[in-house]
C-alpha positions as CSV (number, residue, x, y, z in Angstrom):
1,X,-6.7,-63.8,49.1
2,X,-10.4,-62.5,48.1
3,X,-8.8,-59.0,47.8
4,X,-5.8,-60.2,45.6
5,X,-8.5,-61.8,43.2
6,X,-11.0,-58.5,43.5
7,X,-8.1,-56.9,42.4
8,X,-7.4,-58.9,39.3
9,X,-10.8,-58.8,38.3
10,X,-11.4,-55.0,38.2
11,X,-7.7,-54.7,36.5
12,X,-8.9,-57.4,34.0
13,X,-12.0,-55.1,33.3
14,X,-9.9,-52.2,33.2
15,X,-7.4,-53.7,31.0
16,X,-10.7,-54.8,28.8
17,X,-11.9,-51.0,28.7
18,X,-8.0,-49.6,27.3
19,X,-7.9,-52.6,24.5
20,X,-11.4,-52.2,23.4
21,X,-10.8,-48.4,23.5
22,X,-8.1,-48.4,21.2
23,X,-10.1,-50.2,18.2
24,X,-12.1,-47.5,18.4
25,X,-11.5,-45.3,15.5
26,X,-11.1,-41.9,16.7
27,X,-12.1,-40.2,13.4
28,X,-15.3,-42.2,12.7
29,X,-19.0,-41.0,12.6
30,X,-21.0,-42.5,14.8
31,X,-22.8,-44.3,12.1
32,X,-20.1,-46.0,10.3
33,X,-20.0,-49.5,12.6
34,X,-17.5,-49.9,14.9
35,X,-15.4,-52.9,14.4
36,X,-15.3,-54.1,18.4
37,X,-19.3,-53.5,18.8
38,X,-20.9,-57.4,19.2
39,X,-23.2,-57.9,16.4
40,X,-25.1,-60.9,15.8
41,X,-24.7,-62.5,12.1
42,X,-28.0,-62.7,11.7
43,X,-28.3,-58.7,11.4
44,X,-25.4,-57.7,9.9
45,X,-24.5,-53.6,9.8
46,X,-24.2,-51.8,7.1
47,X,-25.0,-47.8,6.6
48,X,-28.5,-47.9,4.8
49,X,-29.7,-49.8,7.3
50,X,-28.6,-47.8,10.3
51,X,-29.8,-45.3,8.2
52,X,-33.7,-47.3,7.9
53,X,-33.4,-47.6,11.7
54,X,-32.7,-44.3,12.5
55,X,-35.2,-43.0,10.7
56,X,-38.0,-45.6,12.0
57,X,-36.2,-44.7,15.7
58,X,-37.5,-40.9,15.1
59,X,-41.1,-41.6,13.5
60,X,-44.0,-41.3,15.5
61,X,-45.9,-43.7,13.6
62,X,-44.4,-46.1,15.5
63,X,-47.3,-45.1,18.4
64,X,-51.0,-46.0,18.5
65,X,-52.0,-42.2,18.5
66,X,-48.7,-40.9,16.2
67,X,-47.3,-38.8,19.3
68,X,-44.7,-40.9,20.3
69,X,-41.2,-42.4,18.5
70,X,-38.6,-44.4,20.1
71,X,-37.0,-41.0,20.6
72,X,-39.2,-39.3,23.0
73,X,-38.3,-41.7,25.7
74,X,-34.4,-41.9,24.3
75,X,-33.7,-37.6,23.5
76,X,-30.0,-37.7,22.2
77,X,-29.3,-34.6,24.1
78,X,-29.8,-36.5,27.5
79,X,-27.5,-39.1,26.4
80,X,-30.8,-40.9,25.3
81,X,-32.5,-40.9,28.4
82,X,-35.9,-38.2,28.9
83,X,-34.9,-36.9,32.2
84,X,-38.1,-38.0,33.9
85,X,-37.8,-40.5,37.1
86,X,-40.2,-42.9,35.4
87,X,-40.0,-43.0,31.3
88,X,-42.9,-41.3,29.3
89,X,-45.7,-43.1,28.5
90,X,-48.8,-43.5,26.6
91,X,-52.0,-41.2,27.7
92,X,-53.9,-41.9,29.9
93,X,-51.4,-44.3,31.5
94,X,-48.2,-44.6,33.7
95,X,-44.7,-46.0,33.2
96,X,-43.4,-47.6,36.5
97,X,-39.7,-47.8,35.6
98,X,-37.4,-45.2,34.5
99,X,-35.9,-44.6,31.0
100,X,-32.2,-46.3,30.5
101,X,-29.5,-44.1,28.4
102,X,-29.0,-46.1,25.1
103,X,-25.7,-45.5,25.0
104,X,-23.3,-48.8,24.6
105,X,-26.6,-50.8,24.4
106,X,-24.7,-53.0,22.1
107,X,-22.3,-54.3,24.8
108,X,-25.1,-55.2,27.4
109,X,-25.6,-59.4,27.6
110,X,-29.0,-58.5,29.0
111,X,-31.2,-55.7,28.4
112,X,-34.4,-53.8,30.2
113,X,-33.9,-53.3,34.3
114,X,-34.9,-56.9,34.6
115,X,-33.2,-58.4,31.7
116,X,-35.5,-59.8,30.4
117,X,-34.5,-60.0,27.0
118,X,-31.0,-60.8,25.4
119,X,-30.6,-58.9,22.2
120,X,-31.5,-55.5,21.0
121,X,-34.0,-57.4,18.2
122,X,-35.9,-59.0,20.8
123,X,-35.8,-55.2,22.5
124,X,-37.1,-53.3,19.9
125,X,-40.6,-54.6,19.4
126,X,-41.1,-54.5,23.3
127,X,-42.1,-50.5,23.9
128,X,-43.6,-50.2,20.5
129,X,-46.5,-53.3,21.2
130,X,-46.4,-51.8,24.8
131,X,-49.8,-50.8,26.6
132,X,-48.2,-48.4,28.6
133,X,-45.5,-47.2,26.5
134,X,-46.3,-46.7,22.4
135,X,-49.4,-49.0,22.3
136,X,-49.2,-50.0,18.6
137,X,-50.7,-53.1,17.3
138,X,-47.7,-54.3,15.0
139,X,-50.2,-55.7,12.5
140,X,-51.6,-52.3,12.0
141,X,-48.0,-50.7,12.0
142,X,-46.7,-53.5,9.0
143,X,-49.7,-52.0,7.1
144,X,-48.2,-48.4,7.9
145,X,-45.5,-48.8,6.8
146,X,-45.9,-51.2,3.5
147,X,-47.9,-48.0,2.0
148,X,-44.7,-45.9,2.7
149,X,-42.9,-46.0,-1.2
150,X,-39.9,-45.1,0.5
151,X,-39.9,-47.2,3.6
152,X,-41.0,-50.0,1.1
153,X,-37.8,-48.9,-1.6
154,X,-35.5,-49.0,1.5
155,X,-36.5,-52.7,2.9
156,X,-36.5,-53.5,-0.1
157,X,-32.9,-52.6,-0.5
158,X,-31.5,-53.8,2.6
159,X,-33.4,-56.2,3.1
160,X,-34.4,-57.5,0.3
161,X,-38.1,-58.1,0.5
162,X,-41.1,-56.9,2.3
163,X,-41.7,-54.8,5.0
164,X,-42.0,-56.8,8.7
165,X,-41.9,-56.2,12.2
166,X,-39.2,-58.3,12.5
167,X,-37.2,-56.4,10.2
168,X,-38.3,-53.2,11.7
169,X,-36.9,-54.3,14.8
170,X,-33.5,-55.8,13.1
171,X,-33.0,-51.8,11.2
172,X,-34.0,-49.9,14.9
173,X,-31.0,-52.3,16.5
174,X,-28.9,-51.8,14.0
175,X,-28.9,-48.3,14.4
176,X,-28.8,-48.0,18.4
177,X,-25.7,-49.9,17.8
178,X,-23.8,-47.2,16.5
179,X,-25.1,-45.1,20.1
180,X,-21.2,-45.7,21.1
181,X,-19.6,-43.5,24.0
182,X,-16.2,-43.2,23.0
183,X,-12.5,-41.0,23.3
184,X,-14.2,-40.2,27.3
185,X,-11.5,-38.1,29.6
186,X,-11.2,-41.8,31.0
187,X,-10.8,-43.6,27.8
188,X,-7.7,-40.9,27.3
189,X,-6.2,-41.4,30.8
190,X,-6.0,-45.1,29.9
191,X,-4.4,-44.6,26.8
192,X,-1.1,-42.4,28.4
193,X,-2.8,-39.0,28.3
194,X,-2.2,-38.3,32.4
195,X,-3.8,-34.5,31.6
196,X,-7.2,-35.8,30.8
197,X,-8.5,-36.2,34.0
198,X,-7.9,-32.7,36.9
199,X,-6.5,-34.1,40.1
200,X,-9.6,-34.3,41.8
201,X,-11.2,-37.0,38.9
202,X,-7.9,-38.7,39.8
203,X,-8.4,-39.0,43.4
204,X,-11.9,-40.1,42.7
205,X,-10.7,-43.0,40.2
206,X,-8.2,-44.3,42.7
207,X,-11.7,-44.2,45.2
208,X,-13.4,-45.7,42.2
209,X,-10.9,-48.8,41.7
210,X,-10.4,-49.1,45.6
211,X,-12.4,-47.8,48.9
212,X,-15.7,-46.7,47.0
213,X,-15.7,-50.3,45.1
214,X,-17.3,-49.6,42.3
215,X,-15.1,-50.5,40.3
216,X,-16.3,-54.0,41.6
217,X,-19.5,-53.9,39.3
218,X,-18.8,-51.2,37.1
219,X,-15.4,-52.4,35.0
220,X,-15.0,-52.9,31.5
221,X,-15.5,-51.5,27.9
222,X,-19.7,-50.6,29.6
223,X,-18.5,-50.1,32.8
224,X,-20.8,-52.7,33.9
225,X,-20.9,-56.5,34.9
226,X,-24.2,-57.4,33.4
227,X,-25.3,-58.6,36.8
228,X,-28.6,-58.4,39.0
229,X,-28.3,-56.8,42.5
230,X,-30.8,-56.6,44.8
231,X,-29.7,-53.5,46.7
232,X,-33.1,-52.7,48.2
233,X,-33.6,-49.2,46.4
234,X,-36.5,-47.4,48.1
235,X,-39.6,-47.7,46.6
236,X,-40.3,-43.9,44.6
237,X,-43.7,-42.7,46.8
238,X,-45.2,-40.7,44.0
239,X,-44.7,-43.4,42.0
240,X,-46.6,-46.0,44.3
241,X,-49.3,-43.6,45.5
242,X,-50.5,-43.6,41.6
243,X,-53.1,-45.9,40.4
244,X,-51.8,-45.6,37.0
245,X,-48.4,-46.8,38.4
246,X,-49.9,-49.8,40.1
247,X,-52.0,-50.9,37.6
248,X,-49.0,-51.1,35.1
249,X,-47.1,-52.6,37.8
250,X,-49.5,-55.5,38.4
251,X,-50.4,-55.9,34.3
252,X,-46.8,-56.8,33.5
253,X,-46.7,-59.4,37.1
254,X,-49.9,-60.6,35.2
255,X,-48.4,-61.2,32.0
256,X,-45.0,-62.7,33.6
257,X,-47.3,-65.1,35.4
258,X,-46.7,-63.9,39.3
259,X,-49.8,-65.5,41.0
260,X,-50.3,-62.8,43.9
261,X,-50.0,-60.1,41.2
262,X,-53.6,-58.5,42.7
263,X,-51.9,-57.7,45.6
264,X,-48.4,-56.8,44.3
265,X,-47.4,-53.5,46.0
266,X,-43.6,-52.6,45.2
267,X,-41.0,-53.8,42.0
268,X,-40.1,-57.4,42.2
269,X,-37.3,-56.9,39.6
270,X,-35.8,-59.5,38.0
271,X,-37.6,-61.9,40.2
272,X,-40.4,-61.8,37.6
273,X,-38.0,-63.4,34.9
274,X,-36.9,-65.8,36.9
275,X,-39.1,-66.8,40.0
276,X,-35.9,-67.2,41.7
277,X,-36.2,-65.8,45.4
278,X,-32.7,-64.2,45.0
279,X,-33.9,-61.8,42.4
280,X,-36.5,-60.1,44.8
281,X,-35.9,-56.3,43.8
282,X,-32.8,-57.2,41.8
283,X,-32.1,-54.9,39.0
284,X,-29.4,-54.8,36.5
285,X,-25.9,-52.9,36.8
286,X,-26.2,-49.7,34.6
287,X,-23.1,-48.2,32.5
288,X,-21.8,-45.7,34.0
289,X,-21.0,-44.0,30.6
290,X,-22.6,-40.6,30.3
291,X,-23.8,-40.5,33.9
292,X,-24.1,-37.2,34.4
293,X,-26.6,-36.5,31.6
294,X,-28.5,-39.5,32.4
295,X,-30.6,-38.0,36.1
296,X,-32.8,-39.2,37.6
297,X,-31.1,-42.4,38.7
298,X,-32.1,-46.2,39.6
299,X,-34.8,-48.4,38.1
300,X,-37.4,-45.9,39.6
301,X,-35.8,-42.4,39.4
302,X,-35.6,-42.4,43.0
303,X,-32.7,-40.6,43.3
304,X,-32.3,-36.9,41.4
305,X,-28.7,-36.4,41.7
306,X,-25.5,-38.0,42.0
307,X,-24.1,-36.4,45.4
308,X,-28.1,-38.8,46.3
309,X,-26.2,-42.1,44.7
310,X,-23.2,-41.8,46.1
311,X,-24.5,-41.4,49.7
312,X,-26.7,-44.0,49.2
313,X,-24.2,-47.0,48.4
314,X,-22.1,-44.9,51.3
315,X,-24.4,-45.8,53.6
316,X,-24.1,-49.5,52.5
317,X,-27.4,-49.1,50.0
318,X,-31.2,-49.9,51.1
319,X,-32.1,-51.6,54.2
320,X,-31.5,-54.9,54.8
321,X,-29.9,-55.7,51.7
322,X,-27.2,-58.4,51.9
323,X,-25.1,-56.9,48.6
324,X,-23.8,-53.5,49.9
325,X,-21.5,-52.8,52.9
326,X,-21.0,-49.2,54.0
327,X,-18.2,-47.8,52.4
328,X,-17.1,-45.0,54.8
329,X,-16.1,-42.2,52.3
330,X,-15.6,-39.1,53.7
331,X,-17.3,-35.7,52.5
332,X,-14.0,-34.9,50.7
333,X,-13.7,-38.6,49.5
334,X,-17.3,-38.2,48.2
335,X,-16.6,-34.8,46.1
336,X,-13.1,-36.4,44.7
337,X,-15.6,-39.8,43.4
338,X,-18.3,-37.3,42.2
339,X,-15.5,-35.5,40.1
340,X,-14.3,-38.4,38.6
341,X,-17.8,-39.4,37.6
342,X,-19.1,-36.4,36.2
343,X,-16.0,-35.4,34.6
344,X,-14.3,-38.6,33.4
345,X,-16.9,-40.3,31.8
346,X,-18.7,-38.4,29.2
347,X,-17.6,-39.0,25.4
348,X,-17.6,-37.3,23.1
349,X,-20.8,-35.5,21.4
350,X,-22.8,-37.9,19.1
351,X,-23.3,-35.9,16.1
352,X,-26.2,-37.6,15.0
353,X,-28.2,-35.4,12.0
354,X,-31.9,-35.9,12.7
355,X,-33.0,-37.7,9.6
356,X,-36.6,-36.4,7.4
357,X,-39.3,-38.9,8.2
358,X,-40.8,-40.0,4.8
């Protein structure tokens, strides 16, 4: 019976995926809005203000010391991810969590590893105001960018008014809404096209929808279920041996009100949103959409390379942990499910014209 409805579930999400898939418009630039993307009424799309956020997305003032943008932790080449096992940070300090790929941000019901927010407005302000990320004091950067005459001409046009932070954060949002994965070798399969994935992706989707499970948290137009697993990742031992780490580990347990957080020693996950014991070391399911630009992997960059995933969740995931069974793949099993993953579920390229900074 629980197999049966496991069954209907992933072919619901699958189902999900082709429908949503086909209102994609195949010819469209990746900044006209896509008709099927969620977006909140509040901040409607239109193309100057995509354009206003993508070019606020690229500029460095958006960093105490003008070094960083939003881009140098989200490159577009690495399917805006920065390749590092914990995400860039300010100097002088340490990140403690790696950078998430941007890509089908719009579609997530919770964003950050712990979800601690819900939309990409209440997202945006977050890494800019950061200590250990951009560091900018948003009074300072509405100052910035009110002496801007074109900044001030374009909120002024889409806006219609001043410059705020608020605002900022609406144009950035609206922009990383248009960072859509679509017409993937998957996406085609589903549609009728049985050439778009080489036998060996096939085998691994079959493995995918059945023995590997994935398809059990990963399903849908994201290939993810929004959910918080605590699968016991290891702790990353250059990340923990680092003072810099700690302290920015402890700092955000302060500010999330965890009472021990002197003494806090390894990621508590979502468990500092929501003091529930269940959500010790739970993190988020990631999209699975771009996955093979998107290395290192997990919350912590633990793991460098896929063949390092996929024997991990084999093995039935991190010690102890109550989520994961092992899955018994086989090495052939394992190379048919890494085909499928790095060959089925890359889009295609985001032509995105890197805008002048005014």
């Amino acid at each position: 019976m629980l197999k049966n409805r496991i069954r209907s579930v992933i072919a619901i999400g699958l189902i999900t995926l082709l429908v949503l898939v086909f209102t994609f418009p195949a010819s469209a630039g990746h900044l006209e809005p896509f008709k099927s993307v969620p977006v909140p009424k509040k901040n409607p799309q239109t193309p100057e203000k995509i354009e206003l956020g993508k070019k606020l997305f690229f500029d460095r003032r958006l960093s105490g010391d003008g070094t960083m943008s939003c881009a140098t932790c989200h490159m577009p080449e690495l399917a805006f991810t920065d390749g590092q096992d914990i995400s860039l940070s300010y100097p002088t300090t340490k990140n403690w969590r790696n950078s998430p790929s941007l890509i089908n941000v719009a579609f997530y019901k919770f964003l950050f590893h712990d979800g601690r927010v819900k939309t990409l407005e209440d997202q945006a302000l977050f890494p800019i105001m950061s200590a250990f990320e951009m560091n900018k004091n948003l009074d300072y950067l509405e100052e910035q960018i009110r002496v801007v005459p074109e900044y001030v001409d374009s909120f002024k046009k889409v806006f219609g008014g001043d410059v705020t932070r608020e605002k900022i954060a609406m144009a950035i949002a609206a922009f990383e809404r248009t960072l859509i994965s679509i017409n993937s070798p998957l996406d085609k399969y589903l549609k009728g096209d049985r050439n778009a994935l080489s036998e060996e992706a096939k085998k691994g989707f079959e493995l995918f929808k059945g023995k590997g499970k994935c398809a059990d948290c990963h399903h849908g137009v994201n290939l993810s279920d929004d959910k918080f697993y605590a699968l016991n990742v290891p702790e990353n031992p250059a990340l923990m041996n680092d003072p810099r780490v700690t302290a920015t580990m402890r700092f955000v347990a302060k500010v999330y009100h965890y009472k021990d957080y002197r003494n806090l020693a390894e990621d508590p996950g979502r468990y500092l949103i929501t003091k529930d014991k269940k959500d010790w070391k739970a993190f988020r399911t990631p999209t699975l959409r771009e996955i093979a630009k998107t290395a290192p992997y997990m919350h912590n960059g633990i793991f460098n390379t896929l063949d390092e995933v996929i024997e991990f969740f084999n093995d039935g995931g991190g010690k102890g942990n109550k989520a994961l069974k092992p899955l018994g793949l086989s090495a052939e099993e394992k190379k048919s499910l890494k085909a499928f993953l790095t060959e089925a579920l890359a889009g295609e390229e985001i032509n995105l014209k890197y805008p002048e900074i005014p």
